[in-house]
N, C-alpha and C positions, 0 to 999 in steps of 0.2 A: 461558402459559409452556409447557404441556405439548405445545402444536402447534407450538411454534416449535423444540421439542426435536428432534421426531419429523420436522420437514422438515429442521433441523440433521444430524441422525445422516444421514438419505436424501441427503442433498448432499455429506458426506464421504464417506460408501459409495460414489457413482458416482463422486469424483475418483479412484477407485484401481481402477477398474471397468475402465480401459484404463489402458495404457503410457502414456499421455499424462502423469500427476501424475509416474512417476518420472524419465520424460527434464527435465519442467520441474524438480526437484529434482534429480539431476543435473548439469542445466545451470547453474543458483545455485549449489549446492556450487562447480564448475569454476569457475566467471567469480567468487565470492568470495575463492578462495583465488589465483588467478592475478594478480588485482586487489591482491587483500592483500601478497601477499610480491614480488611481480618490479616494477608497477604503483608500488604504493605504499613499496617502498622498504625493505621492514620491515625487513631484517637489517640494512641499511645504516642506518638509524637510530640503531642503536644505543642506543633506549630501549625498556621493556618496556611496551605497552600495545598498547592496537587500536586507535588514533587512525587506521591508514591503513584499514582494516577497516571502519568504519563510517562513515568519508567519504565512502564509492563505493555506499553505500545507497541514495540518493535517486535515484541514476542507474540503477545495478540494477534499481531496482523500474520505475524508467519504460520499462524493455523486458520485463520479466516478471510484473509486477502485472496490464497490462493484457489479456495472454492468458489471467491465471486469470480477469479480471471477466469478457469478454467472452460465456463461453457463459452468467452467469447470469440473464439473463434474452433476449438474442437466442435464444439455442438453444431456448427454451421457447415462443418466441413463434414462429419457423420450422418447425421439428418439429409446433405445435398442440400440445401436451402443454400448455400456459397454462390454456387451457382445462379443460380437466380437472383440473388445479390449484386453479382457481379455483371447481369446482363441489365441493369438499371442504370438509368444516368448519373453516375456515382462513382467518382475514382477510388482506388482501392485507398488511400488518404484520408479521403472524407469520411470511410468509411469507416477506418481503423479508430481517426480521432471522434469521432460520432460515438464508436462502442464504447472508446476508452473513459469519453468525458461522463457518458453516462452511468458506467460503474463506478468513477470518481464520485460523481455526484452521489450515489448511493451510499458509497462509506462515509461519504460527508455528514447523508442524512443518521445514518449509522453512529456517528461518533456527536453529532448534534444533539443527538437524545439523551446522551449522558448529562446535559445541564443543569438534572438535580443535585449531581455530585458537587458542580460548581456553586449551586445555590448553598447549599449543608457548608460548603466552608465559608462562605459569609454567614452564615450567623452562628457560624464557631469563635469565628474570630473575624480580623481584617485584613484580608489576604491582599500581595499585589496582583488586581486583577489585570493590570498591562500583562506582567510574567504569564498569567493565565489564556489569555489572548496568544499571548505567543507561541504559546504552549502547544493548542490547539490550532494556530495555522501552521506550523512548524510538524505536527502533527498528520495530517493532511497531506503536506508536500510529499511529505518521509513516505503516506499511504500512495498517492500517485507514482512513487519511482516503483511499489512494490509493484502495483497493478501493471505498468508498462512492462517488466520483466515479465510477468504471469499473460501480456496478450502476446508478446513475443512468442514462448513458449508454447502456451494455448493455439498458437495460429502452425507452428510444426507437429502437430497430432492429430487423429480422429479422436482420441479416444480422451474423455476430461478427468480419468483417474489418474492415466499417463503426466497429461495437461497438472493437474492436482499436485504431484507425485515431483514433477520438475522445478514448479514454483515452489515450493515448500524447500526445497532443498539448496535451489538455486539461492534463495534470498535470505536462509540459512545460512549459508556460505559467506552472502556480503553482511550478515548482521555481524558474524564473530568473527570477521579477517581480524578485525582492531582489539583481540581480546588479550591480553596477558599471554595466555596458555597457545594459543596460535601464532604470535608473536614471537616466542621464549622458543619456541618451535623452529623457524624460518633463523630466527638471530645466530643457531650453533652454524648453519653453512650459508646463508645465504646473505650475500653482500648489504650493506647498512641501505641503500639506494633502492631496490627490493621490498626490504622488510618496508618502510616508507610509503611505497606506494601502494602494498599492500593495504596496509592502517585506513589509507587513506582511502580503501573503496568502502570502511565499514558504515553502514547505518550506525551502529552505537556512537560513533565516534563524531558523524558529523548530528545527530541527532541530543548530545549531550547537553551542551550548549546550551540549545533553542528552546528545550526544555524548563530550562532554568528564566526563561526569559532575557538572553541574548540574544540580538539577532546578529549572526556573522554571514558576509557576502561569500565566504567560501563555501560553506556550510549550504546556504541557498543556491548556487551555483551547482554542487558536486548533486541537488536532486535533479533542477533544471536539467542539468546535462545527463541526468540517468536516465528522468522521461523520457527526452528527446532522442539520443541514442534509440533506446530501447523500441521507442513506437516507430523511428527510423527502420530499423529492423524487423521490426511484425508489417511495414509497410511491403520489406523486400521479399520476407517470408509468401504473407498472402501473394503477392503477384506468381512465386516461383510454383506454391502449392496448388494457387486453386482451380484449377483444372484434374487434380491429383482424384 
């Protein structure tokens, strides 16, 4: 634990090492609040919550998730600093969950800063802030399975356009499995047990929910086990690659 700390801390250090973390924060802040109030309708509503707020997450993140994953392991593998990474006392484990925690942590502080949004609907109205709570850990989870796909990814490339270019598409794919129009698609040939399990890999779907401020144990489950996979896999990646 103590090495995954110590590449934790060195991974949040360099996000802020350049301009780059604050124009991407920045850029979320701008595109959530634009999204939220003009987008999503909020004043016109005419109800007090953040239901339009946390509907345009999954989309969000599918343009800005995969620029944070991409430098975490392409950029190490281009630059050669892998290497040297790799000749430290440090398993490729500690290493991967070190990066990973610490991009997490980033989008967290990232989606933290929108809590003027939260503040404007308490004195619009009296919102349920449980719902809202949920909203935003529920939130989070849903960001941590993206990131896990995007170090997967990221850890099979030199190059963080590629890296970019895979996550964006890849998590693409698991937002709209569960869409009508994808669904309506698989239903003319493909067996009801199929269509099923497809649904069930969408972000939309288990993200709907939690949203709303339910919390369902499948729902928290299908991210849990998307992490987990996922950083499983960028564990088996790095070992295969980095030598590459």
């Amino acid at each position: 634990m103590r090495n995954t700390g110590l590449i934790f801390k060195r991974e949040l250090r360099n996000y802020f090492a350049t301009p780059v973390a604050y124009v991407f924060i920045a850029v979320f802040l701008a595109l959530s609040g634009a999204l939220t109030f003009y987008a999503g309708d909020f004043l016109a509503r005419g109800r007090a919550d953040l239901q339009p707020f946390f509907a345009y997450h999954p989309w969000l993140y599918l343009l800005l998730i995969p620029a944070i994953s991409m430098r975490l392991w392409a950029e190490e593998r281009h630059s050669g600093t892998i290497e040297l990474l790799m000749t430290l006392p440090v398993s490729v484990a500690e290493a991967v969950i070190g990066k990973f925690l610490a991009a997490w942590a980033f989008v967290a502080l990232s989606v933290g800063l929108t809590f003027p949004i939260w503040i404007t609907v308490n004195l619009l109205g009296d919102p349920d802030n449980g719902a809202i709570v949920t909203g935003y850990l529920g939130s989070l989870i849903m960001a941590g399975a993206f990131l896990a796909i995007g170090a997967c990814l990221s850890a099979l490339t030199r190059s963080q356009v590629v890296a970019f270019l895979l996550t964006a598409v890849a998590c693409f794919l698991f937002t709209v499995s569960g869409t009508e129009i994808v669904l309506g698609l698989l239903r003319g040939w493909a067996p009801g047990p199929l269509v099923e399990a497809v649904a069930g890999l969408s972000f939309l779907v288990h993200f709907e929910a939690v949203r709303q401020g339910v919390i369902d144990l499948r729902d928290l489950v299908f991210h849990v086990s998307m992490i987990a996979f996922w950083l499983f896999a960028t564990v088996v990646a790095v070992d295969l690659r980095k030598a590459d």
